[in-house]
C-alpha positions in Angstrom: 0.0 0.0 0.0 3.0 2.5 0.8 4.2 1.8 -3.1 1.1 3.2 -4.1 1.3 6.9 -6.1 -1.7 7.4 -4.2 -3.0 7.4 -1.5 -6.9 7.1 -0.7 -9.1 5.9 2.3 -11.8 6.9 4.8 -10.7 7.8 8.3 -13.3 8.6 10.4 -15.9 10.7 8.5 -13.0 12.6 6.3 -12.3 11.0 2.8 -8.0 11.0 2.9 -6.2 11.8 -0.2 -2.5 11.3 0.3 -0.1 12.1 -2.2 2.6 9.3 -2.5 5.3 10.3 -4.9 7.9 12.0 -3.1 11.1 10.9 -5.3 9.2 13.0 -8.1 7.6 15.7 -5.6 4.8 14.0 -6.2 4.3 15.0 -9.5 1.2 13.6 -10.9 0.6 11.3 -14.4 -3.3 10.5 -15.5 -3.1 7.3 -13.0 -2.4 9.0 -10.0 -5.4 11.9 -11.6 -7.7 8.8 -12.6 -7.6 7.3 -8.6 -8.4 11.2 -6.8 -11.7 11.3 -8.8 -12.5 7.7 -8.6 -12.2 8.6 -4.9 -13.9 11.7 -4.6 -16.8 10.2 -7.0 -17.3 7.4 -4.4 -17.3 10.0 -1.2 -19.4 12.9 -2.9 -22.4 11.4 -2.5 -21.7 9.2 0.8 -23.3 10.5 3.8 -20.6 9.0 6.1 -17.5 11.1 4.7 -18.2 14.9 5.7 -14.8 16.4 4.5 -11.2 15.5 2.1 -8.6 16.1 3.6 -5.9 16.3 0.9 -1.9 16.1 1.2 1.0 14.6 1.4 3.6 12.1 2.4 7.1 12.8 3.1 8.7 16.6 3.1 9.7 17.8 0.6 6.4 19.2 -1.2 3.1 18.9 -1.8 3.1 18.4 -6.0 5.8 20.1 -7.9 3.8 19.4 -11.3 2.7 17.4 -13.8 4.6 14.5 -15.4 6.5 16.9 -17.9 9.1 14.3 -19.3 6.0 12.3 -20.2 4.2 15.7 -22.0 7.5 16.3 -24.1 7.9 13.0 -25.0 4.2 12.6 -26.2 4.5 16.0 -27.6 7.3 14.9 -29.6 5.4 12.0 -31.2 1.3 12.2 -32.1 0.4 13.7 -28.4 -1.8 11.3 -27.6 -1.2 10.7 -24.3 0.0 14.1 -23.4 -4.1 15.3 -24.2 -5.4 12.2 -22.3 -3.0 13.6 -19.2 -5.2 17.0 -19.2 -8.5 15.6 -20.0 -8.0 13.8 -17.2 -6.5 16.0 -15.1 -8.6 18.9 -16.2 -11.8 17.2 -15.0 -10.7 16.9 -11.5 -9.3 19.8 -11.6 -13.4 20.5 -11.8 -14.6 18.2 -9.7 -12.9 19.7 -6.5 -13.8 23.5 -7.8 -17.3 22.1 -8.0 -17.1 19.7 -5.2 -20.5 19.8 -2.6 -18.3 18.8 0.6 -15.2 20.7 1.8 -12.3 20.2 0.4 -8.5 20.8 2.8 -5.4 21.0 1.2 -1.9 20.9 2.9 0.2 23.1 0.7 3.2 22.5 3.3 6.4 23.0 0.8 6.6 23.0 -3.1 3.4 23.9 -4.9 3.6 24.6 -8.5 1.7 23.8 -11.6 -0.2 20.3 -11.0 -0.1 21.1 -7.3 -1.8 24.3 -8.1 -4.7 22.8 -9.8 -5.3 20.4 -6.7 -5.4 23.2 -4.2 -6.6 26.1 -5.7 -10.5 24.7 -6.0 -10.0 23.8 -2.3 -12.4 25.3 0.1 -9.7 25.5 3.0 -6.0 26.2 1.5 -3.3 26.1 4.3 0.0 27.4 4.0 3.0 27.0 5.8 6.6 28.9 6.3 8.0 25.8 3.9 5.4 26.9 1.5 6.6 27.9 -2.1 4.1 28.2 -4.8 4.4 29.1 -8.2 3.5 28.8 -11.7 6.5 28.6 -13.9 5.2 27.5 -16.9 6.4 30.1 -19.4 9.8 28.9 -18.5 9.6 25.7 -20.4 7.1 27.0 -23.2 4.0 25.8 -21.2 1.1 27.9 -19.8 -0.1 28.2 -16.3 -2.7 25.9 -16.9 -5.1 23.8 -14.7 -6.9 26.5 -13.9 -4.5 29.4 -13.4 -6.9 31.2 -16.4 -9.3 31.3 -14.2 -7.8 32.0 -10.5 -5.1 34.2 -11.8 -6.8 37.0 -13.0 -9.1 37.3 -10.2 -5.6 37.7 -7.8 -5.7 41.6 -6.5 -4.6 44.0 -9.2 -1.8 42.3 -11.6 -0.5 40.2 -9.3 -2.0 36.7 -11.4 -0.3 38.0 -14.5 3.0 38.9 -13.0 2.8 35.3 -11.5 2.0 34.0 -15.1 4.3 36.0 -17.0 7.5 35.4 -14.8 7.1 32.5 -12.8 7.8 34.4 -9.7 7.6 32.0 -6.6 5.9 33.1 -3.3 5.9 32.1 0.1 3.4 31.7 2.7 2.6 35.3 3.9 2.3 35.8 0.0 -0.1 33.4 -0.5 -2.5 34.5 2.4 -2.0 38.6 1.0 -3.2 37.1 -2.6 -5.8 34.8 -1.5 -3.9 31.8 -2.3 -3.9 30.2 0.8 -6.9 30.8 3.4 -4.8 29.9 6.1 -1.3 29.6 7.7 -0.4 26.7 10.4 3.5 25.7 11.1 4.5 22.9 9.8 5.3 21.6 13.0 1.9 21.8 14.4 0.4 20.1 10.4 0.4 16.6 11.4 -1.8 17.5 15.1 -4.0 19.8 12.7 -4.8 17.2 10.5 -5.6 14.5 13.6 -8.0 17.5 14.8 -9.7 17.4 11.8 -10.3 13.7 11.1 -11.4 13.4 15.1 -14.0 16.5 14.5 -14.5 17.5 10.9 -17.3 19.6 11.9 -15.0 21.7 14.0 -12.6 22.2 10.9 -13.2 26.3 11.1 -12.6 26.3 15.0 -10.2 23.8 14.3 -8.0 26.2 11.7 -8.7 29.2 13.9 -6.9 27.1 16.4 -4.0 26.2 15.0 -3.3 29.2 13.1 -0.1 30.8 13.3 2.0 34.5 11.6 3.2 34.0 8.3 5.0 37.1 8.8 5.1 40.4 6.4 4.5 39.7 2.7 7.2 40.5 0.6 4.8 41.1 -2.3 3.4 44.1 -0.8 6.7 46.3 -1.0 6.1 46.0 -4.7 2.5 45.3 -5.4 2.0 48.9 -6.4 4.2 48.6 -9.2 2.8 45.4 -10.2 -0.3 47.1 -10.7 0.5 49.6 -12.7 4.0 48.2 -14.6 1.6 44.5 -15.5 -2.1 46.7 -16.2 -0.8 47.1 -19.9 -2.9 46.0 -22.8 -0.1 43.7 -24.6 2.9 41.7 -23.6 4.6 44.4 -25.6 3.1 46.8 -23.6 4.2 45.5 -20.1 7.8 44.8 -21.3 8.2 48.7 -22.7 6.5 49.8 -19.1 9.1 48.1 -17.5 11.7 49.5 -19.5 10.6 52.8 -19.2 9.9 53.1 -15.3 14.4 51.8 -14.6 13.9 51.0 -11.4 16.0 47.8 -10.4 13.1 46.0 -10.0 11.6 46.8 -12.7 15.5 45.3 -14.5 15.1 42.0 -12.1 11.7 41.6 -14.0 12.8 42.5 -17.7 16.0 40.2 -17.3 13.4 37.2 -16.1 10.9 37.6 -19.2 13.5 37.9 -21.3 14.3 34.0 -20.3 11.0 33.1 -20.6 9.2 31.2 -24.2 7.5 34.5 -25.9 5.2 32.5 -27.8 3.7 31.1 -24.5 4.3 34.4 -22.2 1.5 36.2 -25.1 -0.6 32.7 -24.8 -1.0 34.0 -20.6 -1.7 37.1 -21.3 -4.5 35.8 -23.7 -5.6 32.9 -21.3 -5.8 35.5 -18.6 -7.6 38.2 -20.5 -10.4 35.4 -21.8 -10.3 33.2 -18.2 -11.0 36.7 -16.4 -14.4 37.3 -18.5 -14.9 33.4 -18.2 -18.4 32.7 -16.7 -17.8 29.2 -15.3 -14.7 27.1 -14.7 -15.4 24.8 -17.1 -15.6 27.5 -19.7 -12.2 28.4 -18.5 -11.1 24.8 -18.5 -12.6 24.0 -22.5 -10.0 26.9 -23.5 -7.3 25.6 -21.3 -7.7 22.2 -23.0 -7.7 23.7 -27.0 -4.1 25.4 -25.8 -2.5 22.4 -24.0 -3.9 19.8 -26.8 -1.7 22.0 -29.4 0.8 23.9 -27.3 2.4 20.1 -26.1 3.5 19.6 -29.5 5.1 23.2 -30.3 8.5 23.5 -30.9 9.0 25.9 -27.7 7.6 23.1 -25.4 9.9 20.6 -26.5 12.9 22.8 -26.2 12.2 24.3 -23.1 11.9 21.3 -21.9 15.4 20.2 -23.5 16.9 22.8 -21.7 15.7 23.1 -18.2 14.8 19.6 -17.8 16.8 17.4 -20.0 20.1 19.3 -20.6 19.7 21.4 -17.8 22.0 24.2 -19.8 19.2 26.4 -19.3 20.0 28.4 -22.7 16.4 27.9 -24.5 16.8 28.8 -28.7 12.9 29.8 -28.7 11.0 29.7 -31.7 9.9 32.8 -32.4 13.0 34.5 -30.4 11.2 37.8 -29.8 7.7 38.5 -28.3 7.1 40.8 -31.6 7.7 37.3 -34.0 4.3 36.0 -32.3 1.9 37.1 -34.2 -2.1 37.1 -33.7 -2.7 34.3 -36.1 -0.3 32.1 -34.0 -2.3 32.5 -31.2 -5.4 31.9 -32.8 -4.6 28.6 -34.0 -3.7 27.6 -30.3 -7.0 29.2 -29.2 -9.3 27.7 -31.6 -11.9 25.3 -31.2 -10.9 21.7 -31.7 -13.0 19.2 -33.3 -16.9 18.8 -31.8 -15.9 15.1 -30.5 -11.8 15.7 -29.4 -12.9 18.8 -26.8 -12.6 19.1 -23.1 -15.8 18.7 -21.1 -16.7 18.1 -17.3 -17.4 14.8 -15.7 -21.2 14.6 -15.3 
């Protein structure tokens, strides 16, 4: 049972969904996504579990990801399975943002992409001071997908798109400041948190009120202002001459990180912000995030991002186009079109 990727049972009257992949920070392929929502299926309509308590084993991080060797090597062929990965994950992606019980996720270390997606729907999202979370994406010529069109842009101000754009990470007092965690608990005091809940799920707002600790100042705020007004341009183009024009040395940190980043899939956030903000339901947001990954996967950025962060690790990305200008709007509608009536995204029923 240990060996398994994950972890799911019933302990008292909280469903328990452990993640069990530490060697990969628990990065997650369409088995590990396929077993949550067989497991939240069974418990959403059983009157004997009351909460899911979500997390997971070892120290290191609650889910670093997705399985991105698997994407590029999919990618590189016909792409098959990298689709069936975020159909798959997509949908409970959905069924936790639509899910009738309360959901509590343990973000205690490393939460990025995948791990986003798992948390973000979650009712009750607790931090801790070993939190990091961040969307990275553009880094590799991905998008900050699994949802990030959707919770991004509803982050005070700019802050989603700065996220998006540069992959920024953030830390616990961070996440409360932006609404991405609801709570903050030391680490230390996680595991008697978590017994609390399981004895007494019914108590679980007493029970976080409890146990909650000081994340300390967020660093954020000391430049949140500039975020909102150096990230509120209408274009990529926009943001980047903003940036240039205001000199500040933060405002050089954040053009010398962009300019490391894929510009075919930095303008590809923008748009899947911009559309994901006006979105009137999740899944909407999640259809559109499906027509990108399907085609973005097999992209010659993707692949070579991947090449060079991942594989090579010589972190010296050739991207394809090199400059933010070379992506034009027709390249961007071809990734955002519709796909075929019977090869798009839709929610579990």
């Amino acid at each position: 049972m240990s060996e398994a990727e994950v972890l799911t049972r019933v302990e008292g009257r909280v469903g328990r969904i452990t993640l069990n992949r530490p060697k990969a920070l628990h990065a997650l392929n369409t088995a590990m996504c396929r077993q949550m929502t067989e497991a939240l299926l069974a418990w959403r309509s059983d009157p004997a579990v009351e909460l899911v308590l979500l997390d997971h084993s070892g120290e290191r991080g609650f889910c670093a990801g997705g399985d991105i060797r698997m994407l590029a090597e999919s990618g590189a062929g016909d792409g098959r399975q990298a689709r069936e990965f975020f159909f798959v994950e997509y949908r409970l992606n959905h069924l936790l943002f639509e899910y009738p019980k309360p959901v509590v996720a343990i973000m205690d270390g490393i939460t990025m992409g995948g791990g986003v997606g798992l948390s973000m729907p979650a009712r009750y999202r607790v931090a801790t001071e070993r939190t990091v979370f961040a969307m990275p994406e553009t880094g590799i010529g991905l998008f900050p997908d699994v949802g990030g069109g959707w919770f991004l842009p509803r982050m005070p101000g700019h802050a989603g798109l700065w996220l998006a754009l540069t992959g920024a990470r953030i830390r616990a007092a961070d996440c409360e400041l932006l609404g991405v965690a609801t709570d903050f608990v030391d680490s230390g005091r996680v595991e008697a948190l978590k017994a609390a809940i399981v004895a007494d799920p019914g108590a679980i707002e007493t029970l976080l009120t409890e146990y909650e600790g000081d994340a300390g100042r967020p660093a954020f705020a000391e430049h949140q202002d500039q975020v909102d007004h150096l990230f509120g341009g209408e274009s990529v183009e926009a943001i980047l001459a903003a940036l240039k024009a205001d000199g500040s040395d933060w405002s050089k940190v954040q053009l010398d990180v962009l300019a490391t980043k894929s510009p075919q899939t930095m303008k590809v956030a923008f748009r899947q912000l911009k559309l994901g903000g006006q979105a009137k339901t999740f899944a909407e947001n999640m259809r559109m995030e499906y027509r990108i990954g399907a085609r973005v996967v097999q992209l010659p950025d993707f692949l070579e991002g991947v090449r060079a962060v991942i594989v090579d690790k010589d972190n010296s990305p050739k991207w394809n186009p090199p400059t933010v200008s070379g992506v034009g709007e027709a390249m961007l509608d071809a990734i955002f079109a519709p796909l075929p009536a019977a090869e798009e995204w839709s929610p579990l029923d």
